[in-house]
PDB file of N, CA, C and O in Angstrom, chain B, residues numbered from 101:
ATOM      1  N   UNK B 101    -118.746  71.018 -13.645  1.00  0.00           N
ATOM      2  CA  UNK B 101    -117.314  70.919 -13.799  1.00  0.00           C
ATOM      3  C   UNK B 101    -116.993  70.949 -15.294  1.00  0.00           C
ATOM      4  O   UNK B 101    -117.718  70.245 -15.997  1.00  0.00           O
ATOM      5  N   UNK B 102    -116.141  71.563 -15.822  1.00  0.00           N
ATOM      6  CA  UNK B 102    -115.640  71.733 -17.035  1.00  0.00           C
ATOM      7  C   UNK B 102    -115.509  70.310 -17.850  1.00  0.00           C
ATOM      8  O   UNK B 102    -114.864  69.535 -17.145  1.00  0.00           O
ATOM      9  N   UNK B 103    -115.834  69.802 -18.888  1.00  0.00           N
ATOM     10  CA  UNK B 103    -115.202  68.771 -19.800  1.00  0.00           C
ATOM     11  C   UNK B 103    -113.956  68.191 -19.109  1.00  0.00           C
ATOM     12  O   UNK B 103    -112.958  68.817 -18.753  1.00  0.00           O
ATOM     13  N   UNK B 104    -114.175  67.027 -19.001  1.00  0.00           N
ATOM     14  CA  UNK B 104    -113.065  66.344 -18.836  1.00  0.00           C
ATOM     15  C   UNK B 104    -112.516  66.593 -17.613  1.00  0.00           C
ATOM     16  O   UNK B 104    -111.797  65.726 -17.116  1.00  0.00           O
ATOM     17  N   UNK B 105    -112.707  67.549 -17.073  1.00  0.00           N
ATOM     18  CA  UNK B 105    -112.008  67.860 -15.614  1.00  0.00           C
ATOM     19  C   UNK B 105    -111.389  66.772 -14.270  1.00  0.00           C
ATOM     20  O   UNK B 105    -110.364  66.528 -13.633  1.00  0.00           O
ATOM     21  N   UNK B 106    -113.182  66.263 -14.432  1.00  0.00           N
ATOM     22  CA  UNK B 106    -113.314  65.079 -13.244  1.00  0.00           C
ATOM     23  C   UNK B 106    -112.640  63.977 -13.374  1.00  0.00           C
ATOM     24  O   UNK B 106    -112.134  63.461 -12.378  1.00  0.00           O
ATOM     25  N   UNK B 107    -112.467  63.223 -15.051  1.00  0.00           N
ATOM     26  CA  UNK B 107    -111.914  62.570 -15.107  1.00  0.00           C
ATOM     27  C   UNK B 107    -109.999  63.012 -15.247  1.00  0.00           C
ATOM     28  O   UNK B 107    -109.191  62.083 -15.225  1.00  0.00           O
ATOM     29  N   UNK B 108    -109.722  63.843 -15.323  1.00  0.00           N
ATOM     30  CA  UNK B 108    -107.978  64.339 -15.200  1.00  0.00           C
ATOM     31  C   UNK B 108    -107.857  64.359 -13.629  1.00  0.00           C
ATOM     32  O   UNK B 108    -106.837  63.879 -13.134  1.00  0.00           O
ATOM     33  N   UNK B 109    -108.968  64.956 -12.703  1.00  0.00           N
ATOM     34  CA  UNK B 109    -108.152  64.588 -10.984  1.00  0.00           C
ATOM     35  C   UNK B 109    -108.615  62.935 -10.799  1.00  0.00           C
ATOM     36  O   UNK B 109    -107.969  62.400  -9.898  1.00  0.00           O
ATOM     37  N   UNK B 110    -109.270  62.333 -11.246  1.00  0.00           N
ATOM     38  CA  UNK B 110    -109.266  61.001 -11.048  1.00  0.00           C
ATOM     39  C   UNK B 110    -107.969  60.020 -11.467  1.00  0.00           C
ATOM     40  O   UNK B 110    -107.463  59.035 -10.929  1.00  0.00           O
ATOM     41  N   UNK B 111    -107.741  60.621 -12.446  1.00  0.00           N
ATOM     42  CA  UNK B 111    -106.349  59.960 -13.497  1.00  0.00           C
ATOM     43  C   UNK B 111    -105.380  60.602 -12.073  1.00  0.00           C
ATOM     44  O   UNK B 111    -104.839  59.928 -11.197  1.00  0.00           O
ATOM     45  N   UNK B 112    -105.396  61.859 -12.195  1.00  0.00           N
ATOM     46  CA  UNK B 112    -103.744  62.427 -11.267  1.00  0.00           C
ATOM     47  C   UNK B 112    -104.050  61.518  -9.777  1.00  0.00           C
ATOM     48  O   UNK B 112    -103.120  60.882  -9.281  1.00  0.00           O
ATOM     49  N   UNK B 113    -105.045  61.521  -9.309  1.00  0.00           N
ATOM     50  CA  UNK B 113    -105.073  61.127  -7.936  1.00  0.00           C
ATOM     51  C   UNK B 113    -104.867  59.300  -8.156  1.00  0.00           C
ATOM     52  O   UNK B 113    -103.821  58.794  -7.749  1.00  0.00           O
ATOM     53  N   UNK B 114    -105.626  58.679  -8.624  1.00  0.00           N
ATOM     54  CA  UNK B 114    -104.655  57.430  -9.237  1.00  0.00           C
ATOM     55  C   UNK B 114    -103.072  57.257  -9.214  1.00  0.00           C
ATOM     56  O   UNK B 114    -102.445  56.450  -8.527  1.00  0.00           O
ATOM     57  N   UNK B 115    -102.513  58.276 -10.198  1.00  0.00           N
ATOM     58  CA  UNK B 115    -101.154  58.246 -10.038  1.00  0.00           C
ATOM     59  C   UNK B 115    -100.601  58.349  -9.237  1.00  0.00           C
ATOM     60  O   UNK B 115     -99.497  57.845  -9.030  1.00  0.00           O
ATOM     61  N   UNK B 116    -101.440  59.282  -8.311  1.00  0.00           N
ATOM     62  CA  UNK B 116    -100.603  59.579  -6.752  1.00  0.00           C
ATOM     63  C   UNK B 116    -101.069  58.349  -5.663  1.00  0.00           C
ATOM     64  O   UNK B 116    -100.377  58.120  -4.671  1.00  0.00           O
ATOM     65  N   UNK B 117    -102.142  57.689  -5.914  1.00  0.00           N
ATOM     66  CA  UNK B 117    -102.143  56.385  -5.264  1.00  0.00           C
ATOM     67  C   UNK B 117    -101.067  55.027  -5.561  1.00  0.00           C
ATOM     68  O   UNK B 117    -100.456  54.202  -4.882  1.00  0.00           O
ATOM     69  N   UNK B 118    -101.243  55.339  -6.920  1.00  0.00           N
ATOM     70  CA  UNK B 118     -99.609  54.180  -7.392  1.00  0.00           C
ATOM     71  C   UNK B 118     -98.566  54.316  -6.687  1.00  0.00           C
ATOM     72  O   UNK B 118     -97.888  53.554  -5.998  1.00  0.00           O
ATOM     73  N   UNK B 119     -98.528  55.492  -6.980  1.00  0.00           N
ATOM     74  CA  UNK B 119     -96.645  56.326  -6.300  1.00  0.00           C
ATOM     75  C   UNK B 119     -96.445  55.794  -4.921  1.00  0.00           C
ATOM     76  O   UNK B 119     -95.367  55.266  -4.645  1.00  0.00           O
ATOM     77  N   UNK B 120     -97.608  55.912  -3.833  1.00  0.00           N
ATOM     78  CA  UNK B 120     -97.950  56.034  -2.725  1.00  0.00           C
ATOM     79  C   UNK B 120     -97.783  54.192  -2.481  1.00  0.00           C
ATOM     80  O   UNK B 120     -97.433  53.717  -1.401  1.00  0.00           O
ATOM     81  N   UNK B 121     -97.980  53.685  -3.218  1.00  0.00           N
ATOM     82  CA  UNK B 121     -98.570  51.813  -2.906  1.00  0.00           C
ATOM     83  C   UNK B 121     -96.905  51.547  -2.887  1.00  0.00           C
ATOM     84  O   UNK B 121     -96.126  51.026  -2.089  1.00  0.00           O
ATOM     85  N   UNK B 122     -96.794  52.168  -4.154  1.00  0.00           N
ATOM     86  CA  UNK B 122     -94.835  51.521  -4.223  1.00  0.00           C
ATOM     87  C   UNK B 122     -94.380  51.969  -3.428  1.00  0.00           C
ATOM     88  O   UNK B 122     -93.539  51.124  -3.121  1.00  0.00           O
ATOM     89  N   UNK B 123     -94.251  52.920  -2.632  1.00  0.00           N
ATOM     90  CA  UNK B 123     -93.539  53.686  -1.677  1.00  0.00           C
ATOM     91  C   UNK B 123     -93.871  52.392  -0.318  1.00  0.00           C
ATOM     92  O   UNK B 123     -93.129  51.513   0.120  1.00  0.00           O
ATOM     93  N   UNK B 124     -94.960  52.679  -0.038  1.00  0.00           N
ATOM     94  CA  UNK B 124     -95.375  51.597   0.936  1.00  0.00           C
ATOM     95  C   UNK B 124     -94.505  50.218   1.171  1.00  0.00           C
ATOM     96  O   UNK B 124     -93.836  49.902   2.155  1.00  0.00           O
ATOM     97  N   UNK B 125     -94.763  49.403  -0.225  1.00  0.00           N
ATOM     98  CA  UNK B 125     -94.006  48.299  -0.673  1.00  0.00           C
ATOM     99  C   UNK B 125     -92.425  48.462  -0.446  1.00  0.00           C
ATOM    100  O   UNK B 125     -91.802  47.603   0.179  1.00  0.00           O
ATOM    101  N   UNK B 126     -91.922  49.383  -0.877  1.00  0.00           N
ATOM    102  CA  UNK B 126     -90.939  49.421  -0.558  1.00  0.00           C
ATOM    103  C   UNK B 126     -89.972  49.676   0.434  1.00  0.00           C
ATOM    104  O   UNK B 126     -88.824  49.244   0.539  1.00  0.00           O
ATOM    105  N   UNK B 127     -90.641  50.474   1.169  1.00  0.00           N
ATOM    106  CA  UNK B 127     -90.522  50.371   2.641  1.00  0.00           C
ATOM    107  C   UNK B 127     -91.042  49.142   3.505  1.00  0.00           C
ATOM    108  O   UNK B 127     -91.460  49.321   4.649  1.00  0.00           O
ATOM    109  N   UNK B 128     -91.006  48.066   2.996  1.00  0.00           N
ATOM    110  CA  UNK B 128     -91.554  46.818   3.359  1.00  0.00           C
ATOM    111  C   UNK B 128     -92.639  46.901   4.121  1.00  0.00           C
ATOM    112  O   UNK B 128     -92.806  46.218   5.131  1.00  0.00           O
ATOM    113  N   UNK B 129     -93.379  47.679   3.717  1.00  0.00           N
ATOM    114  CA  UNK B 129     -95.313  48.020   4.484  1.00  0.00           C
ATOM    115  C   UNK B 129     -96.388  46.886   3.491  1.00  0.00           C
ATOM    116  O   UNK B 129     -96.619  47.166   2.315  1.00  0.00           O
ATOM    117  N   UNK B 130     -96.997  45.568   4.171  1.00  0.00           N
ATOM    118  CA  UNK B 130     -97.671  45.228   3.490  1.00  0.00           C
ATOM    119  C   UNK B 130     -99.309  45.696   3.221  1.00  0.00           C
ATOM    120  O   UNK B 130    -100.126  46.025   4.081  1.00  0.00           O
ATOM    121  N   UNK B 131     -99.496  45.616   1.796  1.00  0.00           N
ATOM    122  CA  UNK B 131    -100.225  46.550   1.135  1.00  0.00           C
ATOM    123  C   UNK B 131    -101.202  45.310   0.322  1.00  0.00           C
ATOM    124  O   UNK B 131    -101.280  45.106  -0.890  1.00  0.00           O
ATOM    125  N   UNK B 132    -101.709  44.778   1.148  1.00  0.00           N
ATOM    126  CA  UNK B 132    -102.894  43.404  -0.044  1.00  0.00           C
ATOM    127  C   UNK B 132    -103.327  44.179  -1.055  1.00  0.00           C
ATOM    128  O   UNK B 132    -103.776  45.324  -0.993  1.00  0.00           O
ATOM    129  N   UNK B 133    -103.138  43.367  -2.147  1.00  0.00           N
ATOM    130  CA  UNK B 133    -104.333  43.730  -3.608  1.00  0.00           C
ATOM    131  C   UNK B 133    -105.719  43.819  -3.273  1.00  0.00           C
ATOM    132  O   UNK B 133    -106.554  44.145  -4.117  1.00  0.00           O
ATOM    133  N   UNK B 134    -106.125  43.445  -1.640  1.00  0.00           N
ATOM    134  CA  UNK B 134    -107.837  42.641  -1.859  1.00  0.00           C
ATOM    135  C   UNK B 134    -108.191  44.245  -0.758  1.00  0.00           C
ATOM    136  O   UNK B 134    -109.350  44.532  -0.460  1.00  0.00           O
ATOM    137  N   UNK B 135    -107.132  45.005  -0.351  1.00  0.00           N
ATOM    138  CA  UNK B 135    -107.703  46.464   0.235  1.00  0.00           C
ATOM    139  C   UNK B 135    -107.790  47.407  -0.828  1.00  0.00           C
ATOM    140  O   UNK B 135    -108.574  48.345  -0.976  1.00  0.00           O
ATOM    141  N   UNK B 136    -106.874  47.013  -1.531  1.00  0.00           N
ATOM    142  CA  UNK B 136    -106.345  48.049  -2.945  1.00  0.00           C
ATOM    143  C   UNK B 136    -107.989  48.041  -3.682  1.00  0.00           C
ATOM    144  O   UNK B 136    -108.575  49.097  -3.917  1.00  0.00           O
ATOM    145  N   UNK B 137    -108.456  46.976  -3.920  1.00  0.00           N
ATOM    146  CA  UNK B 137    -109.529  46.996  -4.732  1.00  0.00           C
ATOM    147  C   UNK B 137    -110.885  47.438  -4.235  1.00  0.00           C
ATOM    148  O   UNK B 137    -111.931  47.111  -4.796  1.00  0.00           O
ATOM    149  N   UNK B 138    -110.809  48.326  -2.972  1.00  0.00           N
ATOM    150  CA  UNK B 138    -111.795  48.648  -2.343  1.00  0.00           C
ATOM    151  C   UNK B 138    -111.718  50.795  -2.185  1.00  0.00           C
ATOM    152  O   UNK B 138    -112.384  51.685  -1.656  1.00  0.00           O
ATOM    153  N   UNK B 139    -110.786  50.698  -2.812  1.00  0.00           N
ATOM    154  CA  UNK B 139    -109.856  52.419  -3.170  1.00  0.00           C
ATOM    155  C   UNK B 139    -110.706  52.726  -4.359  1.00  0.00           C
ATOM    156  O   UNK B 139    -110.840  52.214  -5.471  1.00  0.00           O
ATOM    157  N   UNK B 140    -111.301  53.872  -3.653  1.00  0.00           N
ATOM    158  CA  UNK B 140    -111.910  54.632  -5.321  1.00  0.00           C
ATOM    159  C   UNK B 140    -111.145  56.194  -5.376  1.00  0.00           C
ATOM    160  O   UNK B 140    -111.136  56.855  -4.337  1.00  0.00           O
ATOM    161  N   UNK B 141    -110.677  56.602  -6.296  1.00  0.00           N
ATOM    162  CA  UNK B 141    -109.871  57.697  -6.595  1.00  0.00           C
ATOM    163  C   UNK B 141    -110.680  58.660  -6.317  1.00  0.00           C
ATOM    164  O   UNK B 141    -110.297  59.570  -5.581  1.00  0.00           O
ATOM    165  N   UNK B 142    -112.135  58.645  -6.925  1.00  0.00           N
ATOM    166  CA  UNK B 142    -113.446  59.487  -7.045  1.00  0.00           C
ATOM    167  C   UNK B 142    -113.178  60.253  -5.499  1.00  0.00           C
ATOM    168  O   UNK B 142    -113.475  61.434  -5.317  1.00  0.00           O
ATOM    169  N   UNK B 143    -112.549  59.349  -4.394  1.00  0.00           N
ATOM    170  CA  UNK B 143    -113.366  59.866  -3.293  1.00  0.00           C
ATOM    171  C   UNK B 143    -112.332  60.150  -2.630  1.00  0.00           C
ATOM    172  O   UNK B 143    -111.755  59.342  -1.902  1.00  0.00           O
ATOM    173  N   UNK B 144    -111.988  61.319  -2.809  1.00  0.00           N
ATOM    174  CA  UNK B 144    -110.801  61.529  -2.441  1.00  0.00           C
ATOM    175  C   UNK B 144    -110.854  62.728  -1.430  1.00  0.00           C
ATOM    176  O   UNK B 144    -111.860  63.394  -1.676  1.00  0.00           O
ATOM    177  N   UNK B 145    -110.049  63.306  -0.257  1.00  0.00           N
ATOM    178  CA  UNK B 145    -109.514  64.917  -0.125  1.00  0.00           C
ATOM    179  C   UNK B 145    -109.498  66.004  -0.998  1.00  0.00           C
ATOM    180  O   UNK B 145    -110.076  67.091  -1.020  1.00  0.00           O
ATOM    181  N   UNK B 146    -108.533  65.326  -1.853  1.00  0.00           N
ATOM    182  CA  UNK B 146    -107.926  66.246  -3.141  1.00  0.00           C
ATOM    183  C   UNK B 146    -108.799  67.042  -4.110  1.00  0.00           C
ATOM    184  O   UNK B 146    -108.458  67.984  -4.826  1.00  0.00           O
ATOM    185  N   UNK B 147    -110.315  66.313  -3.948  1.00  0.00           N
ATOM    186  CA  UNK B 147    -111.522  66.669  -4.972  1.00  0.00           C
ATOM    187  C   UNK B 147    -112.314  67.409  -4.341  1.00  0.00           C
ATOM    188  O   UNK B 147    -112.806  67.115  -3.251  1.00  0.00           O
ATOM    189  N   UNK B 148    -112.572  68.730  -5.136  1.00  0.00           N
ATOM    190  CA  UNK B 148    -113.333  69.894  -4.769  1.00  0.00           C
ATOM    191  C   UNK B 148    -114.402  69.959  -5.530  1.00  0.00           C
ATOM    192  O   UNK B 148    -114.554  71.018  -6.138  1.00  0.00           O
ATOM    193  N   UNK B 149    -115.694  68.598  -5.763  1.00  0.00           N
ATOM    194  CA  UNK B 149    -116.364  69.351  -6.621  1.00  0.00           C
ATOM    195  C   UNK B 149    -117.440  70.315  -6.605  1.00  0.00           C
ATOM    196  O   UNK B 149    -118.429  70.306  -7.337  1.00  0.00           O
ATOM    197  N   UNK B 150    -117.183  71.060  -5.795  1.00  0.00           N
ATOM    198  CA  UNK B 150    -118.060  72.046  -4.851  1.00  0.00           C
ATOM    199  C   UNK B 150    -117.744  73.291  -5.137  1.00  0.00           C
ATOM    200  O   UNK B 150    -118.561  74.209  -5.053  1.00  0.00           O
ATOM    201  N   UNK B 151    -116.676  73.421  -5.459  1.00  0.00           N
ATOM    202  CA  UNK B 151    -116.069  75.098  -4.895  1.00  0.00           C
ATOM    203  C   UNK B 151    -115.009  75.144  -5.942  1.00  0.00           C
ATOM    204  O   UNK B 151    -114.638  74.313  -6.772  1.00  0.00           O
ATOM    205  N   UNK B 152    -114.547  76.629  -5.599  1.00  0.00           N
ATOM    206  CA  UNK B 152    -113.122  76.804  -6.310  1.00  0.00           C
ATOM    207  C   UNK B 152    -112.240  76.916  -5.652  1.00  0.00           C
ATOM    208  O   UNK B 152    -112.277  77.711  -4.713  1.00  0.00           O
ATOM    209  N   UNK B 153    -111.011  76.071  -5.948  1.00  0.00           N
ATOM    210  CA  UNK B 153    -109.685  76.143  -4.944  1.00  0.00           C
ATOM    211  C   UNK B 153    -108.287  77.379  -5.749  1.00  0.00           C
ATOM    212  O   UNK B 153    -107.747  77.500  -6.849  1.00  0.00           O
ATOM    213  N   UNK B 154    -108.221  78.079  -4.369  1.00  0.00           N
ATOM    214  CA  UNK B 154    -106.899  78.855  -4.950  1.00  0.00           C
ATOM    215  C   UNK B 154    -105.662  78.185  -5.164  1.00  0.00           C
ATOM    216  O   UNK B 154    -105.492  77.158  -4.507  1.00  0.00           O
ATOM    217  N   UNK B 155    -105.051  78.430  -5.694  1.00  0.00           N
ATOM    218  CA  UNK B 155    -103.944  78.133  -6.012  1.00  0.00           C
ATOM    219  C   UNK B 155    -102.284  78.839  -6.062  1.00  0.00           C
ATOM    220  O   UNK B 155    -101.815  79.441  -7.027  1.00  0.00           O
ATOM    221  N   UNK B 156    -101.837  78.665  -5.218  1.00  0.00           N
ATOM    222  CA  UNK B 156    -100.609  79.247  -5.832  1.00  0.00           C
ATOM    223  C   UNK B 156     -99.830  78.631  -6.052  1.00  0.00           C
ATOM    224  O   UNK B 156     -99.188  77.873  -5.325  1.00  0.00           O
ATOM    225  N   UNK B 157     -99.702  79.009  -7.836  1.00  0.00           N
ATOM    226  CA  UNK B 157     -98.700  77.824  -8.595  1.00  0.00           C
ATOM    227  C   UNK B 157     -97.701  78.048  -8.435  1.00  0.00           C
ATOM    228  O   UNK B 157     -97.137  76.977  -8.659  1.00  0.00           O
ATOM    229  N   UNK B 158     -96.919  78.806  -8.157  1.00  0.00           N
ATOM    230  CA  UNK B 158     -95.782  78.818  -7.935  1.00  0.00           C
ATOM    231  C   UNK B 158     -94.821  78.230  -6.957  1.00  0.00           C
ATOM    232  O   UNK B 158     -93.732  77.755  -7.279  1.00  0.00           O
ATOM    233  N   UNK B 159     -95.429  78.309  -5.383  1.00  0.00           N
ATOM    234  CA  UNK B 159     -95.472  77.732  -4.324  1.00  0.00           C
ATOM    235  C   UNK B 159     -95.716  75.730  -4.811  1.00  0.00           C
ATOM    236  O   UNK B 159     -94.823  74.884  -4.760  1.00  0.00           O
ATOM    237  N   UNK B 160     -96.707  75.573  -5.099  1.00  0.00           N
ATOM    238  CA  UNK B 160     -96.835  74.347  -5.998  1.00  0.00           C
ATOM    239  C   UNK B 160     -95.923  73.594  -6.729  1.00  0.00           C
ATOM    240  O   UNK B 160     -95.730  72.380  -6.661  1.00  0.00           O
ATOM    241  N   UNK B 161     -95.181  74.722  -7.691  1.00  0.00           N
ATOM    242  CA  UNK B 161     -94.591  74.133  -8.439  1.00  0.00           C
ATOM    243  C   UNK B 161     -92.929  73.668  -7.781  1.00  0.00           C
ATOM    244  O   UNK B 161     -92.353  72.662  -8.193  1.00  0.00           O
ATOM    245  N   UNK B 162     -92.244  74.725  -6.564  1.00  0.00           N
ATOM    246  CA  UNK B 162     -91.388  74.739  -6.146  1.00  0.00           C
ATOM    247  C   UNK B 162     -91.318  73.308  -4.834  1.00  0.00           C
ATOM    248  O   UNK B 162     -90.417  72.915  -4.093  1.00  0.00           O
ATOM    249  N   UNK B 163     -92.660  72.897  -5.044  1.00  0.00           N
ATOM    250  CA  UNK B 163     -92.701  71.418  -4.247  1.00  0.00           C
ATOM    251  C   UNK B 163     -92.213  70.388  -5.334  1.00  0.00           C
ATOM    252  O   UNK B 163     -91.987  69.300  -4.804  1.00  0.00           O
ATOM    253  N   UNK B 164     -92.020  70.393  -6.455  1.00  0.00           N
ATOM    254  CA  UNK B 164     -92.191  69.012  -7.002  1.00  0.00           C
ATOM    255  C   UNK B 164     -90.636  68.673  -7.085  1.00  0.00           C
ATOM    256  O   UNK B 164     -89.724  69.496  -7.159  1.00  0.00           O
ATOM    257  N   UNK B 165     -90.522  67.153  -7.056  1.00  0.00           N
ATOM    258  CA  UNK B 165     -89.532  66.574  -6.827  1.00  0.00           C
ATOM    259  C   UNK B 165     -89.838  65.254  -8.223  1.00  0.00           C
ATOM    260  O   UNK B 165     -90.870  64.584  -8.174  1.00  0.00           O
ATOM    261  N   UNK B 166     -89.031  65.091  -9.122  1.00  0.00           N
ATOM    262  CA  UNK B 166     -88.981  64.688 -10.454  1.00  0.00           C
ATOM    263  C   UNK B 166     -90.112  64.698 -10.965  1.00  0.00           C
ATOM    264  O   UNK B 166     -90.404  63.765 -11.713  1.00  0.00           O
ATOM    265  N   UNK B 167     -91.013  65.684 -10.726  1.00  0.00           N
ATOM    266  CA  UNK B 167     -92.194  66.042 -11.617  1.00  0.00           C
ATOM    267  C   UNK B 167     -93.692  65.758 -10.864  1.00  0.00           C
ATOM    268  O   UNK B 167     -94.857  66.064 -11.115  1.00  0.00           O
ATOM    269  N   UNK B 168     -92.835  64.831  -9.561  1.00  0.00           N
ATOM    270  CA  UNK B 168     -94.064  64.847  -9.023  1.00  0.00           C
ATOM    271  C   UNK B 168     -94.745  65.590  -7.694  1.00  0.00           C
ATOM    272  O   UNK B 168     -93.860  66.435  -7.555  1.00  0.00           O
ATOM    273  N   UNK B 169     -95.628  65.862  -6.684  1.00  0.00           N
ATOM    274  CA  UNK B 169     -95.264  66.142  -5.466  1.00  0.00           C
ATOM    275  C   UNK B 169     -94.437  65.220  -4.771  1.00  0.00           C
ATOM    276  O   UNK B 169     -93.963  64.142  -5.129  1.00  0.00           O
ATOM    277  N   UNK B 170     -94.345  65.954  -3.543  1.00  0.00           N
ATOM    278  CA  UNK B 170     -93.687  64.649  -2.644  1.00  0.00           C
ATOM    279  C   UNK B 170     -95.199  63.829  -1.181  1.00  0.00           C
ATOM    280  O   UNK B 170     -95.962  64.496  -0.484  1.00  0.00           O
ATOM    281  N   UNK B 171     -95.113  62.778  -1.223  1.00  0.00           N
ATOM    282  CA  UNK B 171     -95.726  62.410  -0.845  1.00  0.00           C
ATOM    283  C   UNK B 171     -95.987  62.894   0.923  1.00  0.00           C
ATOM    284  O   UNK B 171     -95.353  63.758   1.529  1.00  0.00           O
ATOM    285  N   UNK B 172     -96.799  62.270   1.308  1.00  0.00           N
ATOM    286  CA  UNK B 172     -97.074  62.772   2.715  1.00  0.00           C
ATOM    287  C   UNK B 172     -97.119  61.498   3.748  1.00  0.00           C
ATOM    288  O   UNK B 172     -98.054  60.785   4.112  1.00  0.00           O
ATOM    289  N   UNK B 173     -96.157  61.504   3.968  1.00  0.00           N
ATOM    290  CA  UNK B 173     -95.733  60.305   4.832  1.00  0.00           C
ATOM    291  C   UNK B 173     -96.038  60.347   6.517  1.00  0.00           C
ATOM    292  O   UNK B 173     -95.625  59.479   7.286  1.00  0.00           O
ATOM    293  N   UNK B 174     -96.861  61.561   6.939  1.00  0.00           N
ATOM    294  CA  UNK B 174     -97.356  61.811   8.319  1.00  0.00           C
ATOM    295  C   UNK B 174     -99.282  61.670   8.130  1.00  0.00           C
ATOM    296  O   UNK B 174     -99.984  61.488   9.125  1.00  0.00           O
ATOM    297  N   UNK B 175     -99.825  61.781   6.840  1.00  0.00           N
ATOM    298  CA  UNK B 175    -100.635  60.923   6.536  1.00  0.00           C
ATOM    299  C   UNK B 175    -100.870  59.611   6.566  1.00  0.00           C
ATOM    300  O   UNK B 175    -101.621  59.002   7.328  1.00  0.00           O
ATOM    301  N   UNK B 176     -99.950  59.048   5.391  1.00  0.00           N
ATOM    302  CA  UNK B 176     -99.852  56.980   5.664  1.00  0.00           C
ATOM    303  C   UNK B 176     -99.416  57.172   7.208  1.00  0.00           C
ATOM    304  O   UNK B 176     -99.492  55.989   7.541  1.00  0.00           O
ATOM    305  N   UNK B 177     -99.086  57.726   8.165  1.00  0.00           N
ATOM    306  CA  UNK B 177     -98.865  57.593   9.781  1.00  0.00           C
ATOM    307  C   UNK B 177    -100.166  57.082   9.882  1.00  0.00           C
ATOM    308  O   UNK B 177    -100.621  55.951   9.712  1.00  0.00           O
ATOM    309  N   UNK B 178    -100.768  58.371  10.258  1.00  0.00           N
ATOM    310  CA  UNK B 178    -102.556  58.570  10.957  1.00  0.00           C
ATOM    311  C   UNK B 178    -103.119  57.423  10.453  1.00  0.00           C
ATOM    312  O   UNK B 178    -104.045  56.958  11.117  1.00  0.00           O
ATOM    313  N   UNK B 179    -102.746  56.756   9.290  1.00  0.00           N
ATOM    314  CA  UNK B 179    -103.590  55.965   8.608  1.00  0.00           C
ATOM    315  C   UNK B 179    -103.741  54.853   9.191  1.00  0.00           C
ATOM    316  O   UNK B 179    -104.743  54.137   9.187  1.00  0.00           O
ATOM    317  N   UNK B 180    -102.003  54.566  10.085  1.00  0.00           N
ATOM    318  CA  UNK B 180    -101.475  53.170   9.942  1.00  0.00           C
ATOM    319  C   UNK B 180    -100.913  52.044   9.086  1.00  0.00           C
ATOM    320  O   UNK B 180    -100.836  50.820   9.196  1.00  0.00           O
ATOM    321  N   UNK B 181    -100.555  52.946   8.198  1.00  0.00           N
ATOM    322  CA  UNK B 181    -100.083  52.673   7.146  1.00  0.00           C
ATOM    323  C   UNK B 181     -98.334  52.716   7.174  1.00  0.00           C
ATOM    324  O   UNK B 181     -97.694  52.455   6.155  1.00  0.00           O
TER     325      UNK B 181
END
């Protein structure tokens, strides 16, 4: 994997776990600190360190909603979340 790579989807997928916890919280979903600390970013869906993923940025970019994606709220479903 390129310099630095692994650690930038670890950082983004983090952020998208934050986003995701407050969302939770705020929808009055309780969310313990003592599950939170058992979440590793490393191990994620989102991480391909195998292969190369296509992309179309454009399609991509026409998802984001104040800079960020929008979350997937039929996921936290399946989850039980």
């Amino acid at each position: 994997m390129p310099d630095g790579l692994d650690q930038r989807l670890v950082t983004w997928t983090t952020e998208y776990y934050t986003l995701a916890v407050k969302q939770l919280r705020a929808d009055g979903r309780s969310v313990p600190g003592e599950m939170l600390a058992h979440i590793s970013p490393g191990h994620s869906d989102n991480i391909n360190f195998f292969g190369v993923i296509n992309v179309d940025i454009e399609a991509e970019l026409a998802k984001l909603t104040g800079g960020w994606r929008p979350l997937l709220p039929t996921q936290l479903r399946e989850l039980g979340l």
